[in-house]
C-alpha positions in Angstrom: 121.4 96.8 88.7 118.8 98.5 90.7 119.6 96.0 93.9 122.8 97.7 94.8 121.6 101.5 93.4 123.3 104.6 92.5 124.2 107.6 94.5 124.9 111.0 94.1 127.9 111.1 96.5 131.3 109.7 94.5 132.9 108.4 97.6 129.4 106.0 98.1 129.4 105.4 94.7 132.7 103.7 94.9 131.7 101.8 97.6 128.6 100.5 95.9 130.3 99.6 92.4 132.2 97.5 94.6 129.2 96.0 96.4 127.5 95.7 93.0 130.6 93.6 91.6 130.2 91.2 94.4 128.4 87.5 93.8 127.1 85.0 96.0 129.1 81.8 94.8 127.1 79.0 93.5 125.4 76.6 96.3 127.3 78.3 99.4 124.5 78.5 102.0 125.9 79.0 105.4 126.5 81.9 107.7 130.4 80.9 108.4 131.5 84.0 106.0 129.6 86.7 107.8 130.4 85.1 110.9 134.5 85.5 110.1 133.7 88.9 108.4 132.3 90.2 111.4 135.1 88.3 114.2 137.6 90.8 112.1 135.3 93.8 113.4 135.6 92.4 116.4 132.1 91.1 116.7 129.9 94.4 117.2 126.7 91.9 116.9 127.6 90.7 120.2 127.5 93.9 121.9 123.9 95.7 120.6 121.5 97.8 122.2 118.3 94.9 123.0 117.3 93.6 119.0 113.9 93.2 117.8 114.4 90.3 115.0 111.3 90.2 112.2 111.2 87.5 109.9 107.9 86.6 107.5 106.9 86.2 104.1 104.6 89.4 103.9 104.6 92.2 107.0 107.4 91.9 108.4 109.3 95.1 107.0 105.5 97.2 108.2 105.9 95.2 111.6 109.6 96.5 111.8 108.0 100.4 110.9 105.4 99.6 114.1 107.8 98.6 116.6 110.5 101.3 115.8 107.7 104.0 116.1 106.1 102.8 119.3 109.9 102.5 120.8 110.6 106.3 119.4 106.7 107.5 121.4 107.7 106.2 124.6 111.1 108.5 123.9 113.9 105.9 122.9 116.4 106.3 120.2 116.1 103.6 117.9 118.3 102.0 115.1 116.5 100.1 112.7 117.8 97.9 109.4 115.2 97.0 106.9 115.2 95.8 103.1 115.5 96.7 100.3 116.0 100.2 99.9 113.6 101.7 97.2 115.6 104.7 96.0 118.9 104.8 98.2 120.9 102.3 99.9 121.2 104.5 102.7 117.3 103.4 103.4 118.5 99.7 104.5 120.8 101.3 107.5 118.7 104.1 110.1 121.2 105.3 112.9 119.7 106.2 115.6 116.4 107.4 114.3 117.8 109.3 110.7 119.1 107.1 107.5 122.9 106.6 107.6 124.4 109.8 106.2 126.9 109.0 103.2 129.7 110.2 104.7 129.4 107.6 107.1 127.9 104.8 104.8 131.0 105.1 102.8 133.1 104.7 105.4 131.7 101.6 106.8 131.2 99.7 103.3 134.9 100.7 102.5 136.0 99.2 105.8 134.0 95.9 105.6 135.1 95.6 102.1 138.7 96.0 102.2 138.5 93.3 105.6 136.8 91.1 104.0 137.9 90.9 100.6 139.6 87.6 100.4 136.2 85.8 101.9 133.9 86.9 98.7 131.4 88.0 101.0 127.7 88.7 99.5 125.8 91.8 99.0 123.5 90.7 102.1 126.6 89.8 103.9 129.0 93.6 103.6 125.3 95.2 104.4 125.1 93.1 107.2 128.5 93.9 108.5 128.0 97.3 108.2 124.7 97.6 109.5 125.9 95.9 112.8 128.9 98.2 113.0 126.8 101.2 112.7 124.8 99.5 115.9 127.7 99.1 117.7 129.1 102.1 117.4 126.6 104.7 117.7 124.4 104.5 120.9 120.8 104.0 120.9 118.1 102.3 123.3 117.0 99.5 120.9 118.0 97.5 117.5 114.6 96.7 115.3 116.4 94.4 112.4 114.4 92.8 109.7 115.7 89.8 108.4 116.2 89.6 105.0 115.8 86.2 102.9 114.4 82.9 104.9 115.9 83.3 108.6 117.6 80.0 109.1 120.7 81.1 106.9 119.7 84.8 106.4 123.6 87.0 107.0 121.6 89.0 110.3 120.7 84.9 112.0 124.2 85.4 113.9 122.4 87.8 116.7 122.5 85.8 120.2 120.3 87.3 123.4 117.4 89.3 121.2 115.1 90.9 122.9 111.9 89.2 121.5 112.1 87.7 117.9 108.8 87.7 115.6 107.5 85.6 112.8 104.8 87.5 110.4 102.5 86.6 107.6 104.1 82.9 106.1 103.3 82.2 102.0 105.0 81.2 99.2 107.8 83.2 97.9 111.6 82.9 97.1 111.0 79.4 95.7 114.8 78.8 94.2 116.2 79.3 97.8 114.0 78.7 100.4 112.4 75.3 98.8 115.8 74.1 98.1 115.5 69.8 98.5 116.9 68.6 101.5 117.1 65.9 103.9 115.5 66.5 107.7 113.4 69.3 106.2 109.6 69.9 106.0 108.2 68.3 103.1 105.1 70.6 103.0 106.1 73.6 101.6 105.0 76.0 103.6 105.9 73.9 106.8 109.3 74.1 105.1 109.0 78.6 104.9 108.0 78.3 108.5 110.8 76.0 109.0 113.3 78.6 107.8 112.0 81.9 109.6 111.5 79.8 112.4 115.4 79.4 112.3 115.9 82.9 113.9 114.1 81.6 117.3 117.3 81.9 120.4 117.3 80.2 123.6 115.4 82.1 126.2 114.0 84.1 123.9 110.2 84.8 123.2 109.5 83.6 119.7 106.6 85.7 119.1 103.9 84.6 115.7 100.9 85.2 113.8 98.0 82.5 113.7 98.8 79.9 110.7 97.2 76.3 110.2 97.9 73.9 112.4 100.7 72.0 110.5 102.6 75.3 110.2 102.0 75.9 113.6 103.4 72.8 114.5 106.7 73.1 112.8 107.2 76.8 114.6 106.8 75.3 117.7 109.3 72.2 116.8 111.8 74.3 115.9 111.3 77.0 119.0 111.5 73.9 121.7 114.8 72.7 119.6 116.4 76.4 120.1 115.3 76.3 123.5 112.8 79.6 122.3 109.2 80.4 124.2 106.7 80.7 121.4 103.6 83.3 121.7 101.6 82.2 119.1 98.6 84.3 118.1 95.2 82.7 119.0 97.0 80.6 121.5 98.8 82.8 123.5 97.6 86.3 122.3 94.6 87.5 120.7 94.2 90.2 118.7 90.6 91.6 117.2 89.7 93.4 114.7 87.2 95.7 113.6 86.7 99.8 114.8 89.9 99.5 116.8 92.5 96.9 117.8 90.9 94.7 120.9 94.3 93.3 121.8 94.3 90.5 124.9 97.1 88.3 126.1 97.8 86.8 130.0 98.8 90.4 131.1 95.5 91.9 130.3 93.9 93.4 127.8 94.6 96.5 125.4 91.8 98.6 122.8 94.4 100.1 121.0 93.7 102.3 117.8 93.8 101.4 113.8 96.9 102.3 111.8 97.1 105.2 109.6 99.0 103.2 107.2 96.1 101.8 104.7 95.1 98.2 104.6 93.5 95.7 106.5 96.5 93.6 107.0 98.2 96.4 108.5 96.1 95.9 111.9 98.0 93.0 112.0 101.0 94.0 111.7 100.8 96.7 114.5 99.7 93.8 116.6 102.1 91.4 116.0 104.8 94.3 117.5 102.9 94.9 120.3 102.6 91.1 121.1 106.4 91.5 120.5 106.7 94.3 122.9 105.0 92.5 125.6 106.1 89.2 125.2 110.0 90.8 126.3 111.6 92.1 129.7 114.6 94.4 128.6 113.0 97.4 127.6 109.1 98.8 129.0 106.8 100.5 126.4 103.4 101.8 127.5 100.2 101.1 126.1 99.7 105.3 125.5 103.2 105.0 123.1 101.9 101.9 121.7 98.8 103.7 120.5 100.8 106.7 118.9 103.3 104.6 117.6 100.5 102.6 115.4 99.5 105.8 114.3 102.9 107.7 113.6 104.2 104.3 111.6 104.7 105.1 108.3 106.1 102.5 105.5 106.4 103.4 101.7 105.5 101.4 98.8 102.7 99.5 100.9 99.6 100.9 100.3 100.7 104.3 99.4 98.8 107.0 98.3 101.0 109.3 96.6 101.4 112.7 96.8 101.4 116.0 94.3 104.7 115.6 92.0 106.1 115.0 88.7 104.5 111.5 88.2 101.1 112.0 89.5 100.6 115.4 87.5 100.4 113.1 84.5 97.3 111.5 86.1 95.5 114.5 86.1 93.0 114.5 89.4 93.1 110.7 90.0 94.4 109.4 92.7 97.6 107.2 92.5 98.1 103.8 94.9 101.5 102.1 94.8 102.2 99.4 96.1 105.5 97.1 95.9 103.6 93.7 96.9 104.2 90.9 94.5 103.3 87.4 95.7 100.1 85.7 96.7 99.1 87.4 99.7 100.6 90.7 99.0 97.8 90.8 95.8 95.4 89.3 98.2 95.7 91.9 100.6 95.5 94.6 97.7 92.3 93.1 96.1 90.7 93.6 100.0 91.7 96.9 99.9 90.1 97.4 97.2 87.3 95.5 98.3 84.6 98.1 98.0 86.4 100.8 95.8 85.3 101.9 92.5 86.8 100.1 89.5 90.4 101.5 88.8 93.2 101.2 86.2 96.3 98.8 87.4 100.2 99.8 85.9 101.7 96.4 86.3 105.9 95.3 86.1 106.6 92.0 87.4 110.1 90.1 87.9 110.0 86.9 85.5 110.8 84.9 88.6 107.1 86.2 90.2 104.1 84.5 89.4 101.9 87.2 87.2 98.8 85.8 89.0 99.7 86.7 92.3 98.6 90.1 91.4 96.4 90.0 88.2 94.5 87.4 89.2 93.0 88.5 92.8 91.9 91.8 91.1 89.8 90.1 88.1 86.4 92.3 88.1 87.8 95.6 89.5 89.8 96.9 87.0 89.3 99.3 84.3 92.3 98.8 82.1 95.6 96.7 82.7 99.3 98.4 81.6 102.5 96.6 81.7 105.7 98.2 81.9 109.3 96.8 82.4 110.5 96.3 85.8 113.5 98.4 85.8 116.9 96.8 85.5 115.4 93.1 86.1 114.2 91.0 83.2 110.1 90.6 83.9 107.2 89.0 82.4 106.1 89.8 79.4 102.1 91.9 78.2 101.4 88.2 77.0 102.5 86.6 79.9 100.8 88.9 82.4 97.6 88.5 80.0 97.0 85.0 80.4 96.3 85.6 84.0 93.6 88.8 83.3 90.4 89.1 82.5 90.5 92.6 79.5 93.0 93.4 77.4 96.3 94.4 78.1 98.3 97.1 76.9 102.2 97.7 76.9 104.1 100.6 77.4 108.2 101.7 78.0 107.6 103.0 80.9 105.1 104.0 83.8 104.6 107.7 82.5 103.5 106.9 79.1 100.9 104.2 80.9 100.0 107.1 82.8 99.4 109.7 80.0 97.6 107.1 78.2 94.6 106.3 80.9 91.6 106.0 79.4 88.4 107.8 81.0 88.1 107.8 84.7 89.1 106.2 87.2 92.3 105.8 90.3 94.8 104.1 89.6 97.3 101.5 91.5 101.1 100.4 90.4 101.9 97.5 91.7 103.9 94.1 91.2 107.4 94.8 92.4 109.6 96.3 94.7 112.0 97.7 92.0 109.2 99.8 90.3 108.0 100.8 93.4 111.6 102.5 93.9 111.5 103.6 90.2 108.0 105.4 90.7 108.7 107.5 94.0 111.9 108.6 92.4 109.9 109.6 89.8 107.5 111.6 91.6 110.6 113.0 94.1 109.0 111.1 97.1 112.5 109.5 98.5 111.8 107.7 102.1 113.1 109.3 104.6 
């Protein structure tokens, strides 16, 4: 499967055949594995450079890409571990400031594998391990760590003493696992989202938020007095407007710091959402000049992405190409106002059957010139029929996203998007790799 990749270096390989062998075993939710894996490592979470913690439905991985390249202008080194990877595992793990080499990679995932053996560890778990390892190990300046599923049981919640921790852009997604019945929960369900990324907050600890309706609100700021957190909550505690630049305001003053370069209209947010994080927190001083390069300098594939001259994109003769890996609610939402006042333009969709078709289809009824499904590479995904219930033209299939793209009919840019895993599959395809 695509999750756990493929590599081009035998000794990685080995390592993630092993990792790709590995289950999570029915109904264990809990984070007293990763807790023992790591006490055999000796606990290199509890001795990190000062962490940055991101959690969120939508934006948190582009808030991640913000703060690391605002800490790296004002001259600090930087380790940062975000998911998933697109095209190599190696992308989850950035030492400070480069992706984990494979020499090193392999070494790590064979040392947390062979400790840990006998606790059936997950995927998320050994990456975990690793990642914090790596942190430990290596110096830097500061951690930036996305978390990965929820936040309340998510393998990275074991972090104590973060620097700032950060809530982005709450909706609907992960259903099977975060919506889970049970008792002294949230009933609402997205009180019950916020409820679980909420679970990251740490006593002492700025808990730092987008703006979300009052009920959500509400159970962030439960759960942050429980921990013993200090919430900044945006349009309570920091402002942030939006229009030729960012007009940024909180109790220390006021900031007019520049758009990003990364496309999108959501993206504004995300930039400020890192630098409410940055000044919400004590241990480590950015200035206002690096926060301005840094929203400029971030870069963050598969979001938004124009893509370049290559293999792929030759097939589309002189049209431009968008990708875009989004594929719930407000991902397509934030697409479809993107594309807001663009031309009509052909969509190349593949969508996991566990992802509701709409999420994307639906938000772009009107704007579209044709619609093309392809598979969703290694995952079972919806079906042309499925997908066509939720569009407003016809829809036409095809094996794979280079015979949709020969096939284009007249004019016209195009955008792939849907999921994650075809995101990966197209910049591999067109020999952009993150870097």
């Amino acid at each position: 499967m695509r999750d756990f990749a493929v590599s081009d270096n035998p000794r990685v390989q080995a390592q993630l055949d092993r990792l790709g062998a590995l289950t999570l075993p029915s109904g264990r939710l809990g984070l007293e594995v990763i807790r023992e894996l790591l006490a055999r490592l000796g606990n290199p979470h509890q001795a990190l450079p000062p962490v940055f913690h991101v959690a969120g439905t939508n934006g948190k991985g582009s808030t991640c890409a913000y703060l690391r390249a605002m800490l790296e202008a004002e001259g600090y080194t930087v380790h940062a571990a975000t998911k998933p990877h697109l095209v190599r595992y190696n992308e989850r793990i950035r030492v400070a400031g480069e992706l984990i080499s494979d020499d090193l990679l392999a070494d790590l995932l064979q040392e947390v594998l062979d400790l840990g053996e006998d606790l059936s560890p997950s995927f998320f778990e050994v990456t975990t391990a690793a990642t914090f390892l790596a942190f430990h190990r290596i110096p830097a300046d500061a951690c930036v760590i996305e978390v990965g599923l929820g936040g309340r049981f998510d393998a990275t919640n074991v972090l104590d003493g973060q620097a700032a921790c950060g809530i982005a852009t709450l909706g609907i997604d992960h259903k099977e696992f975060l919506l889970v019945p049970e008792e002294g929960v949230p009933a609402d369900p997205l009180c019950r989202i916020a409820f679980e990324k909420a679970g990251i907050a740490r006593p002492g600890v700025p808990l730092v938020t987008q703006a979300y309706p009052a009920p959500v609100t509400k159970t962030v700021i439960d759960q942050a007095m429980i921990a013993g957190a200090r919430t900044a909550i945006r349009d309570l505690d920091w402002f942030a407007d939006l229009g030729e630049n960012i007009a940024y305001r909180d109790r220390q003053g006021e900031l007019t710091l520049p758009l990003p370069s990364l496309a999108g209209t959501h993206q504004a947010d995300n930039a400020a959402l890192a630098v409410a994080m940055l000044r919400y927190q004590s241990q480590i001083a950015v200035s206002s000049e690096a926060m301005a390069k840094g929203i400029r300098a971030a870069r963050w594939p598969a979001r938004l992405q124009l893509l370049g001259q290559g293999p792929l994109t030759a097939l589309a003769g002189n049209r431009k190409v968008w990708l875009d890996g989004g594929h719930n609610a407000d991902a397509g939402l934030a697409i479809a106002r993107h594309f807001t006042d663009a031309p009509p333009f052909h969509l190349i969709t593949g969508m996991l059957s566990s992802k509701d078709p709409a999420a994307i289809v639906a938000p772009l009824k009107g704007t579209l010139l044709s619609l093309s499904v392809v598979p969703a590479p290694g995952h079972e995904a919806h079906s042309p029929e499925q997908i066509a219930a939720h569009a407003d033209l016809p829809v036409r299939a095809f094996d794979d996203v280079e015979a949709a793209l020969k096939a284009l009919p007249g004019e016209g840019d195009v955008l792939i998007a849907g999921s994650l895993y075809l995101a990966g599959e197209v910049l591999r395809l067109n020999r952009e790799f993150p870097d």
